[in-house]
C-alpha positions as CSV (number, residue, x, y, z in Angstrom):
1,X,84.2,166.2,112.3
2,X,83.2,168.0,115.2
3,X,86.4,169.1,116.7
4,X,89.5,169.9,114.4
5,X,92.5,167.4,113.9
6,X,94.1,169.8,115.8
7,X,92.1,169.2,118.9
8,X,92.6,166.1,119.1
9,X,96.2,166.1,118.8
10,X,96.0,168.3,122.1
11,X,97.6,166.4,124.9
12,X,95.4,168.7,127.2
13,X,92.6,168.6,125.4
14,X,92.7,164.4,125.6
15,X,93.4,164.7,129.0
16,X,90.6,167.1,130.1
17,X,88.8,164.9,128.3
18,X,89.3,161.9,130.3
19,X,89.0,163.8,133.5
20,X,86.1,164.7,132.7
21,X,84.2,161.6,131.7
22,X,85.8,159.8,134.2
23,X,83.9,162.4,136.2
24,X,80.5,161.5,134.5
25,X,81.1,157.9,134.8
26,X,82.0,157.9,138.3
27,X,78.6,159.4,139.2
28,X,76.5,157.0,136.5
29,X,78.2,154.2,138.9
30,X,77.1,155.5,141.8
31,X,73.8,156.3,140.4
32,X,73.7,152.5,139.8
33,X,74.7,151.2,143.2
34,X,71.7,151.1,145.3
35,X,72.5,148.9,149.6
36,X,75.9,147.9,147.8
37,X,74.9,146.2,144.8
38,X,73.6,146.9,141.4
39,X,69.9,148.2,141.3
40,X,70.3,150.0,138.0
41,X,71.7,148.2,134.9
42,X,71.3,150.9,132.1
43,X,73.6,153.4,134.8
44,X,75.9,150.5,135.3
45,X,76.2,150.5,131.1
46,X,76.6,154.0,131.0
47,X,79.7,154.1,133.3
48,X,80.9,151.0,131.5
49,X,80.4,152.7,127.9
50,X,82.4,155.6,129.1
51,X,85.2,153.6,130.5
52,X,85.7,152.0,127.5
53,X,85.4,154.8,125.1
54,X,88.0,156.5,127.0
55,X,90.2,153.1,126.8
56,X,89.4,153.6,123.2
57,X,90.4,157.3,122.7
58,X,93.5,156.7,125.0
59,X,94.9,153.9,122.8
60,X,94.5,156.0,119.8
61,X,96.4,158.8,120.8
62,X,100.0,159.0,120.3
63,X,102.0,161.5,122.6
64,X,105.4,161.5,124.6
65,X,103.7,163.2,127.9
66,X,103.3,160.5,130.2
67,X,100.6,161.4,132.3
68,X,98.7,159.5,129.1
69,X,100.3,156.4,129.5
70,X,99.5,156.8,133.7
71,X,95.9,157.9,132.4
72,X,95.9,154.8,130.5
73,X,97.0,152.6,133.3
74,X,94.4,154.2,135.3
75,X,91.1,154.0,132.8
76,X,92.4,150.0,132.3
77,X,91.6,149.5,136.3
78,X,88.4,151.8,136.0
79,X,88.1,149.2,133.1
80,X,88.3,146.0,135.2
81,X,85.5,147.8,137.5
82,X,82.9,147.5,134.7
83,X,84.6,144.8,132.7
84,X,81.5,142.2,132.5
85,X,78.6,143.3,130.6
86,X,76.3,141.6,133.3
87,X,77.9,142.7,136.4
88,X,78.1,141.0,139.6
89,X,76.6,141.4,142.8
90,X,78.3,142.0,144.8
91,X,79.8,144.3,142.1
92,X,83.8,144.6,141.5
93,X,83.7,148.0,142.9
94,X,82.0,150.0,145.6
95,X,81.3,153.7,144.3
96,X,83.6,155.5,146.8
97,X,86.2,152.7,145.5
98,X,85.4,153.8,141.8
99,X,85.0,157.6,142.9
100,X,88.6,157.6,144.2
101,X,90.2,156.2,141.2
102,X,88.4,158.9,139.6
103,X,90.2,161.3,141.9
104,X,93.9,160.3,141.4
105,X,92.7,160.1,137.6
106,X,91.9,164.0,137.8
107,X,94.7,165.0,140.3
108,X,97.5,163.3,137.5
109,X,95.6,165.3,134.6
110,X,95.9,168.5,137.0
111,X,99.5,168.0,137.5
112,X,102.5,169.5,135.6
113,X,103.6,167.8,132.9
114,X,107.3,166.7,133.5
115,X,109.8,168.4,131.2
């Protein structure tokens, strides 16, 4: 491995985590939105991948801090963005639509945990 068990048993870490690849897919999106629809299918995977690798990484992780569960709740609408491997056109999402659940996604992983 990579990254020690202890890493990944980081609720920060995991977090940071899914902020930032949020962050990359949010622009892989845009990058494959060209007049509103998609113009770029292997950017429109990309995004997708990384949504659901973080759907993946979020369900594996067991923690009481519940910006994970809200993190969860959030990647599973990021989720529904890029849910069908051939997307529509129109597609589900416009990128500023996408961009700014990116933004609340980052804003809950900057905020204080509750004690």
């Amino acid at each position: 491995d990579l990254l020690p068990a202890e890493k990944w048993a980081s609720d920060d870490f995991v977090l940071g985590l899914v902020a930032d690849t949020a962050n990359v897919a949010a622009q892989e999106y845009r990058n494959a939105l060209v007049g509103g629809s998609i113009d770029s299918l292997i950017e429109y995977h990309d995004a997708r991948g990384f949504i659901f690798r973080l759907s993946d990484i979020l369900a594996a992780h067991q923690s009481t801090d519940p910006r994970l569960a809200q993190a969860a709740a959030m990647v599973t609408e990021l989720r529904v963005f890029v849910e069908p491997l051939n997307p529509p056109n129109p597609p589900r999402a416009t990128d500023v639509e996408f961009e700014a659940k990116v933004a609340q996604l980052r804003a809950l992983v900057e905020a204080t945990p509750a004690q």
